[in-house]
C-alpha positions as a Python dict, from the first residue, in 0.01 Angstrom:
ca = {
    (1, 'X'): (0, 0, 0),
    (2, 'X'): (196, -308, 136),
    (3, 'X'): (493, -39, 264),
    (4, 'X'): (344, 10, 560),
    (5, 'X'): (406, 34, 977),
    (6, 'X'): (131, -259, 1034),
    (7, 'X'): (305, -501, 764),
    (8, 'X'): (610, -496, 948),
    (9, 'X'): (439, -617, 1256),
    (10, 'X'): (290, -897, 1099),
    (11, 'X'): (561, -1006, 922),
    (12, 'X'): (777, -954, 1237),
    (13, 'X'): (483, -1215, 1375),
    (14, 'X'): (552, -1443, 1068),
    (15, 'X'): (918, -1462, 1162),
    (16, 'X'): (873, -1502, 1525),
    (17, 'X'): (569, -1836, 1477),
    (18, 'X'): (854, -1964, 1198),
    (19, 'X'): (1148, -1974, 1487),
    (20, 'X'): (876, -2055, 1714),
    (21, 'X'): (925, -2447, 1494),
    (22, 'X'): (1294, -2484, 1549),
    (23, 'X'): (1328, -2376, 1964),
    (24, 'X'): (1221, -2586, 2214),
    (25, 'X'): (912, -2515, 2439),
    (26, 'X'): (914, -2684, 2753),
    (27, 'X'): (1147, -2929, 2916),
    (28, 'X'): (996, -3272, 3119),
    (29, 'X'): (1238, -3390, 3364),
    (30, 'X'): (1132, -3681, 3571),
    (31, 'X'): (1315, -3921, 3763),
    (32, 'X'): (1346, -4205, 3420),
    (33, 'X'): (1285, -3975, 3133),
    (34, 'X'): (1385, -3649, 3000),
    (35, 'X'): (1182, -3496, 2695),
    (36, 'X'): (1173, -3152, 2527),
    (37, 'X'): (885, -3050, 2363),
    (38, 'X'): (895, -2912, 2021),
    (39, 'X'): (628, -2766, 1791),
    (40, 'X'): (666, -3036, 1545),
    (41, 'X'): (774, -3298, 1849),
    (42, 'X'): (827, -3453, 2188),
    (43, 'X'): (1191, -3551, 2189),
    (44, 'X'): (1329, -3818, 2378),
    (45, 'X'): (1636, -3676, 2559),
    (46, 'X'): (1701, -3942, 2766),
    (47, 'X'): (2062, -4091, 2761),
    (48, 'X'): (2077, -4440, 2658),
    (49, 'X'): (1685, -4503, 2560),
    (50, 'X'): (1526, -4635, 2290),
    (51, 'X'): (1176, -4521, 2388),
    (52, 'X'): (1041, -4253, 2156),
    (53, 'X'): (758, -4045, 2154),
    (54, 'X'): (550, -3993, 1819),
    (55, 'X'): (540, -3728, 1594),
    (56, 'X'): (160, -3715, 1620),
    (57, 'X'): (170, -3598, 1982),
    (58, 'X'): (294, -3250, 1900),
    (59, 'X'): (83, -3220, 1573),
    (60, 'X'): (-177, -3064, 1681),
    (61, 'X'): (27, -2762, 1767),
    (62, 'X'): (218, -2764, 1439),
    (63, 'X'): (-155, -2734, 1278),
    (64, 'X'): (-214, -2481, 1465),
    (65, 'X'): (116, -2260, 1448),
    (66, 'X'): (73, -2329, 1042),
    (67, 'X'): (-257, -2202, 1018),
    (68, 'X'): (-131, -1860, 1222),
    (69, 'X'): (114, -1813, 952),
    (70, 'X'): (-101, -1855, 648),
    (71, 'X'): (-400, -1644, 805),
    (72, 'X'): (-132, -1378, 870),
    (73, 'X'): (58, -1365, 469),
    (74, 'X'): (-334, -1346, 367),
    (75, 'X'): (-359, -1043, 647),
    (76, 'X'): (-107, -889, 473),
    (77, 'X'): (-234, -892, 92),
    (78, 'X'): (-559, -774, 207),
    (79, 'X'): (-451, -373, 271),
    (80, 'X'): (-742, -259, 50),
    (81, 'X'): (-982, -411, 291),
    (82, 'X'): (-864, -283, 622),
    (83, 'X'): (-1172, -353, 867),
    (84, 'X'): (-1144, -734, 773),
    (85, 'X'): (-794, -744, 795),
    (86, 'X'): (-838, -583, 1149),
    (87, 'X'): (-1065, -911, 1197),
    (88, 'X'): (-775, -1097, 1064),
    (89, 'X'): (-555, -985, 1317),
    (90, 'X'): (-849, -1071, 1566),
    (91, 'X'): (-875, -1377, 1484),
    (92, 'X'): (-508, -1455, 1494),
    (93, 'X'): (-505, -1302, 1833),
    (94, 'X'): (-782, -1552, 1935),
    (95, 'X'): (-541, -1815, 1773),
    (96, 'X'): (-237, -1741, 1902),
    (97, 'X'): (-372, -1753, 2250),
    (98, 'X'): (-531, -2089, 2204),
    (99, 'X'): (-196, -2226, 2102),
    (100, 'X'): (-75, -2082, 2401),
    (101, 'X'): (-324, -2219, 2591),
    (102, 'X'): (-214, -2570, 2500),
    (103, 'X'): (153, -2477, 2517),
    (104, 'X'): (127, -2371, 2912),
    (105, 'X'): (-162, -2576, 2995),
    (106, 'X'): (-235, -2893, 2766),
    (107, 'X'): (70, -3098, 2713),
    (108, 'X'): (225, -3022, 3085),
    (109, 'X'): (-85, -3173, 3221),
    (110, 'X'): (-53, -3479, 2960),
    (111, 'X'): (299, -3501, 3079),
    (112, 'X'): (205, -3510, 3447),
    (113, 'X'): (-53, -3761, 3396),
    (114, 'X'): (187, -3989, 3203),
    (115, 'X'): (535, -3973, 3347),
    (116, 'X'): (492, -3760, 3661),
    (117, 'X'): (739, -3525, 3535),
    (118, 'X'): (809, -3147, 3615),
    (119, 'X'): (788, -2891, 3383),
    (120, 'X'): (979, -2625, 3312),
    (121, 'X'): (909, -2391, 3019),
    (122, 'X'): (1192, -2258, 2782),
    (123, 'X'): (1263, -1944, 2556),
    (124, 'X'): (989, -2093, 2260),
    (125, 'X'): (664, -2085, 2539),
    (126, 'X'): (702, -1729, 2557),
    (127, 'X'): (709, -1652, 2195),
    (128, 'X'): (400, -1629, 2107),
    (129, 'X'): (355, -1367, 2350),
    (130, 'X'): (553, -1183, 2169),
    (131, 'X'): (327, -1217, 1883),
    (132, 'X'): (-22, -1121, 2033),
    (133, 'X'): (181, -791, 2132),
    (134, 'X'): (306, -715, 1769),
    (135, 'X'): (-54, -798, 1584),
    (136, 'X'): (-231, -548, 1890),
    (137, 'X'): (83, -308, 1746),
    (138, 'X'): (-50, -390, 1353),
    (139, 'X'): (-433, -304, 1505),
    (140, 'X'): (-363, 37, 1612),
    (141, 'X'): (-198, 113, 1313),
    (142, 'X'): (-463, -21, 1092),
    (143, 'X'): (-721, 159, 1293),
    (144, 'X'): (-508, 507, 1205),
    (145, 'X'): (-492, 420, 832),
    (146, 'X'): (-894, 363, 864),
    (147, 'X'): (-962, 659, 1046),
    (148, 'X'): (-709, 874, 801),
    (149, 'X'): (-910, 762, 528),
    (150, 'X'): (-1229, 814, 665),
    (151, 'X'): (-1148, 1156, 749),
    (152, 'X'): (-1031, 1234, 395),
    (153, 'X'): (-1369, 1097, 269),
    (154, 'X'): (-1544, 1310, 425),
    (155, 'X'): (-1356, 1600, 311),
    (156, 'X'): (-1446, 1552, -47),
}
């Protein structure tokens, strides 16, 4: 049954790692250059410059965020199976946080090294946050479908 509490948690994540493409993640403000990061790129907000960062820089997090939301449609279709798509949402989790991890940690530290600029980390950062909290959410409710059924097995 797709019509259930736990799909619209992950779909709810599937929305939230979509807009987590189009708002920015963390601002660079040094005393020459000002950049905002972006899931899909660093860009170069600096009045009056023509130096711009690549594309290729931020990739690895697009990858990353893209891979979320395909693991998480396939989480979805698989409500037959409900332990693996409990390791689904697992996994996810595990995902999410390492995209966090290089949200908050990995490119401020490149930034530091490279322009000595100061961070400061906007409304997008904290999204995925968001989404570790809503596929825990989906995990409970799996875990009561499982343990409905299980007690109805045993019943027969």
């Amino acid at each position: 049954m797709i019509q259930r509490v736990q799909t619209i948690f992950l779909l709810f994540v599937i929305v939230v790692q979509i807009v987590l493409f189009f708002t920015p993640l963390a601002i660079f403000i040094s005393d020459l250059s000002y950049y905002k990061l972006y899931l899909t790129e660093m860009k170069n907000m600096t009045p009056d410059s023509s130096m711009d960062m690549s594309r290729m820089i931020a990739m690895p997090l697009a990858i990353m965020n893209s891979v979320i939301i395909i693991l998480i449609g396939i989480t979805i279709f698989k409500f037959k199976n409900r332990v693996l798509q409990m390791r689904l949402n697992r996994f996810n989790i595990l995902l999410i946080i390492i995209l966090v991890v290089g949200i908050l940690f990995g490119y401020p530290q490149w930034m530091l090294d490279q322009a000595g600029s100061v961070v400061t980390y906007d409304f997008g950062a904290y999204l995925p946050l968001v989404s570790i909290v809503s596929l825990f959410l989906a995990n409970i409710f799996i875990q009561k479908d499982e343990k409905l059924i299980r007690s109805a097995d045993r019943l027969r």
